[in-house]
C-alpha positions as CSV (number, residue, x, y, z in Angstrom):
1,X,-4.2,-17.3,12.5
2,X,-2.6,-18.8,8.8
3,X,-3.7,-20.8,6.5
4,X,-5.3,-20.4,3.0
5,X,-8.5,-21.6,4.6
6,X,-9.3,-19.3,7.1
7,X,-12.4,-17.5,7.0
8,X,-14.5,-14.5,8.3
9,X,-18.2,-14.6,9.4
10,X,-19.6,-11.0,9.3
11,X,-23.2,-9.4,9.6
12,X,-24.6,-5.8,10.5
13,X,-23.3,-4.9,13.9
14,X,-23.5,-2.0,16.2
15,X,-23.1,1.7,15.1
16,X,-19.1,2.8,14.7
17,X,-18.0,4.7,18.2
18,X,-15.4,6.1,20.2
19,X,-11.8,6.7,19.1
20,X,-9.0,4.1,17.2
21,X,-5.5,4.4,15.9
22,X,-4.9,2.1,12.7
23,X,-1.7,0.4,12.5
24,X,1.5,2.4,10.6
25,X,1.3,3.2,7.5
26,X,3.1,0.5,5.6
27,X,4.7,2.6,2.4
28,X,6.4,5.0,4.6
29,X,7.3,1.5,6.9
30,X,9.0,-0.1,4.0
31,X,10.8,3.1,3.3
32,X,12.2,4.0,6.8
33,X,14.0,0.6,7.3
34,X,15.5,1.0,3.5
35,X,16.9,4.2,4.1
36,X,17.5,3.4,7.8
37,X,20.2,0.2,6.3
38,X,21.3,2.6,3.6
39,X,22.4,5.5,6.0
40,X,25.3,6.4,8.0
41,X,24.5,5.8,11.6
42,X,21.3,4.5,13.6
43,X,17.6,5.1,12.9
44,X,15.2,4.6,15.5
45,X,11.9,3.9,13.8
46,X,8.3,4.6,15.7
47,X,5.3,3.8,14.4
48,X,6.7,0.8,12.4
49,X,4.0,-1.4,10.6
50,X,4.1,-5.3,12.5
51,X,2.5,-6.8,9.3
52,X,4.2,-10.2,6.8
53,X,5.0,-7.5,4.3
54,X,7.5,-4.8,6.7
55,X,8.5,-7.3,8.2
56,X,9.6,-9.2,5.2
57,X,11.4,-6.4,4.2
58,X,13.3,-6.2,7.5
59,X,14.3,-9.6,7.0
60,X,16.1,-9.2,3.8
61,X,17.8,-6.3,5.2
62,X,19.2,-8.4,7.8
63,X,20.2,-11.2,5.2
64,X,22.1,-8.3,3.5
65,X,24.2,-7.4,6.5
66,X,22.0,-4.8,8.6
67,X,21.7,-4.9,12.3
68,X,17.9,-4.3,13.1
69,X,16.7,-4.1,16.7
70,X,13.0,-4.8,17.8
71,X,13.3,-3.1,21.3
72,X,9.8,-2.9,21.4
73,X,6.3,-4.0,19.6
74,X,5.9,-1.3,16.4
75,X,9.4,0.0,16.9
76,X,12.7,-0.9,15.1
77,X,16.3,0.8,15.5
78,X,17.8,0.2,12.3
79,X,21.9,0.4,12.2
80,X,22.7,1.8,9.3
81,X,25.7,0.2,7.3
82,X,26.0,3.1,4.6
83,X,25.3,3.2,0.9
84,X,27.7,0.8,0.1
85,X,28.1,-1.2,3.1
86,X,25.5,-4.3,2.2
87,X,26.8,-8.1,1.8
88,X,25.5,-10.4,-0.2
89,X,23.5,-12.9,0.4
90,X,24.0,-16.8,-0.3
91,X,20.5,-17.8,0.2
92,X,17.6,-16.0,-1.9
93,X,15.9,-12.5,-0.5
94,X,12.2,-13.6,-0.1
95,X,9.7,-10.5,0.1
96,X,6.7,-12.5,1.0
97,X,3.7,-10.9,-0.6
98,X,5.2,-7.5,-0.2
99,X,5.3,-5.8,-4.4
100,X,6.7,-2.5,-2.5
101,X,9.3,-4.5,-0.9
102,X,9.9,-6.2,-4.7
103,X,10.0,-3.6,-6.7
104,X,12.3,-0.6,-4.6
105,X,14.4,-3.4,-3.8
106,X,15.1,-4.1,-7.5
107,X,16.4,-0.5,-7.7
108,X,18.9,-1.1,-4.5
109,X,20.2,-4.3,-5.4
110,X,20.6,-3.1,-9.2
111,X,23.8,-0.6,-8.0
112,X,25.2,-3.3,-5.9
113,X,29.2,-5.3,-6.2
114,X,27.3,-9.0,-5.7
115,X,24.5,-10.5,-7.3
116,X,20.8,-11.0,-5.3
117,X,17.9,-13.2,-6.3
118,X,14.3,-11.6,-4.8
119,X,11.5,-14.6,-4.4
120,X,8.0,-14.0,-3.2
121,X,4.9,-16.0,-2.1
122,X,2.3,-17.7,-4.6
123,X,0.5,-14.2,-5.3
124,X,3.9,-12.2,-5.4
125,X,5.0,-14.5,-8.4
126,X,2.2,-13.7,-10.7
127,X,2.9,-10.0,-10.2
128,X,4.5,-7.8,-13.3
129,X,7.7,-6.8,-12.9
130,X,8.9,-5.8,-16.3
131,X,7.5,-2.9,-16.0
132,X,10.8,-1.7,-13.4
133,X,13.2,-4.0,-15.2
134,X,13.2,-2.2,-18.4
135,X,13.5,1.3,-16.9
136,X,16.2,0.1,-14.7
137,X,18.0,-2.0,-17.4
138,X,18.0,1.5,-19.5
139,X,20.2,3.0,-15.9
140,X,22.4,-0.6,-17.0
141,X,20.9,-3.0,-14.5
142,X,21.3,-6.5,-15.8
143,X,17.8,-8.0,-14.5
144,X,16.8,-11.8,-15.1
145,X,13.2,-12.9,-14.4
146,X,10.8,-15.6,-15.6
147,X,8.9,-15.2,-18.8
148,X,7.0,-12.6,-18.8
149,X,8.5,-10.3,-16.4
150,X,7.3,-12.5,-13.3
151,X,9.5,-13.3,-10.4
152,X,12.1,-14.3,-8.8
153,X,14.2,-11.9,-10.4
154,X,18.0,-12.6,-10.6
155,X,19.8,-9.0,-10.3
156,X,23.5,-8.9,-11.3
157,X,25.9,-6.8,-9.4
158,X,28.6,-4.7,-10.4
159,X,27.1,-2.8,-12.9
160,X,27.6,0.4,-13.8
161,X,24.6,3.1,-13.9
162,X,24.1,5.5,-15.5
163,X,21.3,8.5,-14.8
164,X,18.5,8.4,-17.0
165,X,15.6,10.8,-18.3
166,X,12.5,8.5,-18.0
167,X,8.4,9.1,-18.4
168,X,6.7,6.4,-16.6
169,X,3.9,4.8,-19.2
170,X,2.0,4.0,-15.9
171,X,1.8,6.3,-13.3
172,X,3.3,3.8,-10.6
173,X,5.0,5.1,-7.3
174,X,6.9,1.8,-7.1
175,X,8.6,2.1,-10.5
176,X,9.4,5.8,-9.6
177,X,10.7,4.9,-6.2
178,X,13.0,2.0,-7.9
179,X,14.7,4.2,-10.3
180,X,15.5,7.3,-7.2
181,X,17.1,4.2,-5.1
182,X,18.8,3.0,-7.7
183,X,19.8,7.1,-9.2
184,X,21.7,6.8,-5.7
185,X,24.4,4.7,-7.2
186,X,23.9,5.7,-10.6
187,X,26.3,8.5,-12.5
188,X,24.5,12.0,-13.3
189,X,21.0,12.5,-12.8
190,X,18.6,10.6,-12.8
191,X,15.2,12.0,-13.8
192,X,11.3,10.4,-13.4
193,X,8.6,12.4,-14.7
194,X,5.0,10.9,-14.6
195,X,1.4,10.8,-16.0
196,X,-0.6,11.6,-13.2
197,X,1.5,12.6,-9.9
198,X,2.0,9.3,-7.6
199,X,2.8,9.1,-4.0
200,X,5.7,10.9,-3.4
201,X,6.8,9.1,0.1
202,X,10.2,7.8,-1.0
203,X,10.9,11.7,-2.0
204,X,9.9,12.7,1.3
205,X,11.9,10.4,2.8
206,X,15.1,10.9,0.9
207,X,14.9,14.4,1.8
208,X,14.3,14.1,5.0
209,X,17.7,11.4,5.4
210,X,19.4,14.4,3.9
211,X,19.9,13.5,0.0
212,X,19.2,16.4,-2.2
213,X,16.0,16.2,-4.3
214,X,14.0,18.3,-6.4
215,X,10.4,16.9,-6.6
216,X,6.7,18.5,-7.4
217,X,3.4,16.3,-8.2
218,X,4.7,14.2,-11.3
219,X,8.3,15.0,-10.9
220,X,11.2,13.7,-9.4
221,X,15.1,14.6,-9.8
222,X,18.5,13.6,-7.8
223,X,22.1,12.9,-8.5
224,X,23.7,10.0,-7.7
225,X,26.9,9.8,-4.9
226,X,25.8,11.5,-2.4
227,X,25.2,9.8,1.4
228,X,22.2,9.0,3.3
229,X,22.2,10.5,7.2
230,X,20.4,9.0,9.8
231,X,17.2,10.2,11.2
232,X,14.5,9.3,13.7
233,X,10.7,8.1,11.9
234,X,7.8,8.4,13.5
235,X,5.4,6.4,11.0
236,X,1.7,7.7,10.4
237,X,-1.4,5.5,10.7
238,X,-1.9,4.3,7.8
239,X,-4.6,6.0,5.6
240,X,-4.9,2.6,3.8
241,X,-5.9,1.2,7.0
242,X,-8.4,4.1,7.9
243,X,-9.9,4.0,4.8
244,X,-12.3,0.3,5.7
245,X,-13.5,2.6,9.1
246,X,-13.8,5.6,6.9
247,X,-16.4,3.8,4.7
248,X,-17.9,1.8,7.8
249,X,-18.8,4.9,9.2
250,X,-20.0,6.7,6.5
251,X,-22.8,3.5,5.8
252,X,-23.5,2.6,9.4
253,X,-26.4,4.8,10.5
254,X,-25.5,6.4,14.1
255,X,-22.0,6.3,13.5
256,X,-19.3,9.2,14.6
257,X,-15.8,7.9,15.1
258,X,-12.4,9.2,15.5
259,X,-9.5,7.8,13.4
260,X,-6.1,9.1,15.2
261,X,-3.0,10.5,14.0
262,X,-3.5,9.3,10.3
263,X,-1.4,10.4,7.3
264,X,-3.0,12.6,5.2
265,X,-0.8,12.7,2.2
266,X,-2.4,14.4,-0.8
267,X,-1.1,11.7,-2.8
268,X,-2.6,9.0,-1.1
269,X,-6.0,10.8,0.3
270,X,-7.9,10.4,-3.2
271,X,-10.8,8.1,-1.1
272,X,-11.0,10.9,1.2
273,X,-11.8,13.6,-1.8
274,X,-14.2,10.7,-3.2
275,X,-16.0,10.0,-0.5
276,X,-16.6,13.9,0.3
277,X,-17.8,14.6,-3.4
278,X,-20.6,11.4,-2.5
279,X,-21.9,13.5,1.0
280,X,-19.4,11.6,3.6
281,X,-19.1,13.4,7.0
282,X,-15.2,13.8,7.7
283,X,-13.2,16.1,9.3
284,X,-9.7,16.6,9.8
285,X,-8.6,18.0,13.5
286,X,-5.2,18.1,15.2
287,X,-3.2,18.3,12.0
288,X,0.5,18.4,12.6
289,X,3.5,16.9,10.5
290,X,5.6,14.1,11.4
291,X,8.6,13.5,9.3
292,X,7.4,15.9,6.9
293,X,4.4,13.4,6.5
294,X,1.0,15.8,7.1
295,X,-1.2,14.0,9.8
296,X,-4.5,14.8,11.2
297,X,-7.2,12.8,13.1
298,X,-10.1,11.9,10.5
299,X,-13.2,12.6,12.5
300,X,-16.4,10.3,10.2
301,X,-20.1,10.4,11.0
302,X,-22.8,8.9,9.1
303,X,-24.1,10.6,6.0
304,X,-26.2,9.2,3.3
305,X,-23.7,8.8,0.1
306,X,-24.3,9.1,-3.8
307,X,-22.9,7.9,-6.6
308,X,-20.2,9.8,-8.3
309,X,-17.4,9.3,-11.6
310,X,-14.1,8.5,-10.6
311,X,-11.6,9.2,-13.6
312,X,-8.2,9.7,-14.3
313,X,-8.0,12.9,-11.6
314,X,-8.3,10.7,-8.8
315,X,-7.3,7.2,-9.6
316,X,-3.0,6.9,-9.2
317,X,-4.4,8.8,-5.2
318,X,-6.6,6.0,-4.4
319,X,-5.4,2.6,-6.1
320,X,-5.4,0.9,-2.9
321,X,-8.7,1.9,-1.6
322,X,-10.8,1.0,-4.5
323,X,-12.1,-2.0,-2.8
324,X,-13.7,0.1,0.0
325,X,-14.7,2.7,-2.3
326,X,-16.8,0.0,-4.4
327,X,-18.5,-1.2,-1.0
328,X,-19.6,2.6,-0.7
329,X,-20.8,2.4,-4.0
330,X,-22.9,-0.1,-3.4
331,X,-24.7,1.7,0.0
332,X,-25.4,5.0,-2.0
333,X,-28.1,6.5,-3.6
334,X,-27.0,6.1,-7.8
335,X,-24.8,4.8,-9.9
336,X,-21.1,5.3,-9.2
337,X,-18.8,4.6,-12.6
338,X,-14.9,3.9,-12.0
339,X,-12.4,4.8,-14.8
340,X,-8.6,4.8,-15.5
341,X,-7.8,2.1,-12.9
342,X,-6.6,-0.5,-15.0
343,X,-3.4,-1.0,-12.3
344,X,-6.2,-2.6,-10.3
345,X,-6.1,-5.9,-12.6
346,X,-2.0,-6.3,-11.3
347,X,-2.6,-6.1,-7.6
348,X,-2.9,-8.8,-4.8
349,X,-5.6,-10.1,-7.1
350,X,-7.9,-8.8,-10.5
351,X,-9.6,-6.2,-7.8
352,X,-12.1,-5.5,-10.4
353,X,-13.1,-9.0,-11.2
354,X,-12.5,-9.5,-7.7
355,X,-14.8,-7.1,-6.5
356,X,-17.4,-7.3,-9.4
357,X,-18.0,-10.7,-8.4
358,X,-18.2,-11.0,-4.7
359,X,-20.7,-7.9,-4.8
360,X,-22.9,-9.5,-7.6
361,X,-22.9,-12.5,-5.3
362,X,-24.1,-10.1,-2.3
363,X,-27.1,-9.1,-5.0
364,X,-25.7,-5.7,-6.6
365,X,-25.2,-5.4,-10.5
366,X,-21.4,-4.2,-11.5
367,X,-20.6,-4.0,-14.8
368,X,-16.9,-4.5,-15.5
369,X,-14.6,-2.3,-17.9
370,X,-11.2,-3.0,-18.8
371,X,-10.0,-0.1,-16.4
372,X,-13.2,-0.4,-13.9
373,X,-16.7,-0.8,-13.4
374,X,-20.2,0.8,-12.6
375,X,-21.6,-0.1,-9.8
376,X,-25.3,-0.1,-9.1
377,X,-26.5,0.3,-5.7
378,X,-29.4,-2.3,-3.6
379,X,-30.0,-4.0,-0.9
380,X,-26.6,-6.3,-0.1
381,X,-28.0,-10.0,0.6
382,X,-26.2,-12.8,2.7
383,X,-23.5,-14.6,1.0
384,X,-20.6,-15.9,0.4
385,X,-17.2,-14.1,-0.9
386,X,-13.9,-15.3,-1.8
387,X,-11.2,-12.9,-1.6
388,X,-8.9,-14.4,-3.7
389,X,-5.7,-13.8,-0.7
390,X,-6.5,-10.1,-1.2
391,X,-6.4,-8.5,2.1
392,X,-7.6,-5.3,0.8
393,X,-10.8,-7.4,-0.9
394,X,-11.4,-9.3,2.5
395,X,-11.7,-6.3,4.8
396,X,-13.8,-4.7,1.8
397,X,-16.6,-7.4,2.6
398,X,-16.5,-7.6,6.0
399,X,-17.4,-3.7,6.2
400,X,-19.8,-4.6,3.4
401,X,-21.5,-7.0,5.7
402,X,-22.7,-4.3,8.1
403,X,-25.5,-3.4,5.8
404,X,-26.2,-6.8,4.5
405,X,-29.9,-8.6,5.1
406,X,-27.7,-12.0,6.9
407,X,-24.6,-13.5,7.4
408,X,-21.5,-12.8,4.7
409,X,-18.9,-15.6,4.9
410,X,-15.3,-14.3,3.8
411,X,-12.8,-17.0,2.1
412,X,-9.0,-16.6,2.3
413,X,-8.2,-13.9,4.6
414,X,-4.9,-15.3,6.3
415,X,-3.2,-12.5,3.9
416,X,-5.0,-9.6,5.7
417,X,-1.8,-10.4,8.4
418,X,0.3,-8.5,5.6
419,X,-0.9,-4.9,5.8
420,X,-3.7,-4.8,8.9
421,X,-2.5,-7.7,11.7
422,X,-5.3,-6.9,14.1
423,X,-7.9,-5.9,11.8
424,X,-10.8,-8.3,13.0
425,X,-10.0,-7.5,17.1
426,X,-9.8,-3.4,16.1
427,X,-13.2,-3.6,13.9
428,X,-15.0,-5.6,16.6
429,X,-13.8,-2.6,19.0
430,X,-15.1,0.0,16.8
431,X,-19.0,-1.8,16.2
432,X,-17.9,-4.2,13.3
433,X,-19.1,-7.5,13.9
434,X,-16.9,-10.3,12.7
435,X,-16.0,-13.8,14.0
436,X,-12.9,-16.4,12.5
437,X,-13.3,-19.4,11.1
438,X,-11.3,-22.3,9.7
């Protein structure tokens, strides 16, 4: 299903059961074919995230000269053509709506011999990029975009970088993952320090392709010309993914469900410690580690919820889940104030205006701050919501809509396709009731 007019009916359904497995998780997707194409020999990728914005990023690999195999649905085997072993391009790299896929891309394509242009989709180009330009123009990167710092950006090859000692000004694990790929071509050391620790996937990852790293939460250090070795993936679900049933769950009265194999990153898992300091019922079970990624199965029943602050401490660990968290907001007992999330007016969409007014128009007061808002919990009413082509935003309401008084109608959810394809079929399996519309 495309289209910018596609919609979503949803209303209170049954309570959450049984046992699901969320899609793969899409940072550590991105990452394995990048590294994959950047390696000597093949990867053979598991797990691997079918959504627009992987497989976006799989197609500009290919444009660049990589061999990628799809032997099977969710699996890729990714021939590796070495650090140095890309091609240009004549026609522009287009990443879709993917900003991951943007931004670490920037940081390859900076230590390149030939020159690359990266487009994106209508949302994509309104997305900041200056914010890795500079950084990677200090390393010697020669970066052309649109005023402002907007896409397409025009990257000049054969330049010469150089390592650099850089403090992020925004904690952002895409700016920190840009300058490591691009430290890989870069002379001496190259150095990211941050001001709250970020995900640290790309560190992982590197690692675990054999390039020697020193990291810690808010650090990161590597040398450049080494070489990247094959290795298999096996993606995690996607905690992003879990997080909608996570929340579900935790509202629906009667609810216990299992969420399989998820990864359970501390750098990603701030909704998990959020949800637990408002009374949520989770549990992890089965922990185990899968290409140095922890993963556990995420085990929710119903609990009532109250409000809680979320600062600073837990902000750069959850800035993808906001949306859900504000829809948990709204089904507890008290207020629940949201601070130090500024990055959320630079997503897919302003997810604070975003969110502030789809859940006023569902009949529950938020006030909005520059970095976030208080929510007031009530009853949610019927309505209507317009997501803006936020995926995130669109599966927030249709998980809000489970404890609304009537029908919620969702605008403009073609873009869920980029992180969650499946979402509507999976949430209809697990109680969730939801219906398309054009």
């Amino acid at each position: 299903m495309s289209g910018g007019s596609q919609h979503w009916i949803a209303r209170a359904g049954q309570p959450l059961r049984g046992s699901i497995r969320v899609p793969g998780d899409k940072s550590v997707s991105h990452r394995a074919v990048m590294l994959g194409a950047l390696a000597e020999g093949t990867t053979h990728v598991r797990g691997f995230l079918e959504g627009e914005d992987t497989r976006a990023t799989a197609r500009v690999f290919e444009q660049l000269g990589v061999r990628i195999e799809t032997p099977s649905a969710s699996e890729r085997i990714v021939h590796g053509v070495g650090l140095h072993g890309l091609r240009a391009s004549s026609a522009p790299l287009d990443c879709g709506n993917a900003g991951t896929g943007m931004r670490l891309l920037a940081g390859v394509l900076a230590g390149q011999a030939f020159d690359s242009t990266l487009i994106g989709d209508a949302s994509l180009s309104k997305r900041p990029m200056r914010r890795v330009i500079e950084p990677l123009s200090l390393m010697g990167a020669r970066i052309d975009s649109e005023e402002g710092g907007l896409p397409p950006l025009r990257i000049h090859g054969a330049q010469s970088l150089t390592g650099i000692d850089y403090t992020l000004p925004v904690a952002s694990a895409q700016v920190k993952s840009a300058l490591l790929l691009a430290g890989l071509y870069a002379s001496g050391d190259t150095v990211v320090h941050e001001p709250h620790p970020t995900r640290d996937y790309t560190e992982r990852m590197l690692a675990a392709f054999g390039w020697p790293i020193e990291f810690s939460p808010g650090y990161a250090k590597l040398s450049g010309g080494g070489r990247l070795r094959a290795t298999d993936v096996n993606v995690p679900a996607d905690f992003s993914s879990a997080a909608f049933f996570l929340v579900a769950a935790s509202i629906v009265p009667g609810s216990e469900l299992r969420l399989e194999a998820v990864g359970v990153n501390p750098r990603r898992t701030g909704l998990l410690t959020a949800l637990r300091r408002m009374g949520a019922d989770i549990r992890e079970e089965n922990a185990t580690q899968q290409g140095g990624e922890p993963v556990a199965d995420l085990v929710v029943r119903h609990a009532p919820l109250h409000g809680i602050e979320v600062d600073g401490e837990l902000a750069p660990d959850m800035i993808d889940e906001f949306p859900a968290l504000f829809v948990a907001a709204a089904c507890a007992e008290g207020v629940t104030t949201v601070r130090d999330a500024a990055e959320l007016r630079v997503k897919e969409s302003d997810r604070i205006a975003t969110m502030a007014q789809g859940l006023r128009g569902l009949g529950i007061e938020v006030d909005e701050h520059p970095d976030g808002a208080t929510i007031v919990p009530g009853a949610l009413q019927a309505g209507r919501v317009d997501s803006h082509g936020d995926h995130r935003i669109a599966m927030s309401f249709a998980v809000a809509a489970q404890r609304a008084s009537g029908d919620v109608r969702i605008d403009d959810v073609a873009n869920v396709a980029t992180s969650f394809p499946g979402f509507d079929s999976l949430a209809r399996d697990s109680g969730i009731w939801l219906a398309a519309g054009a």
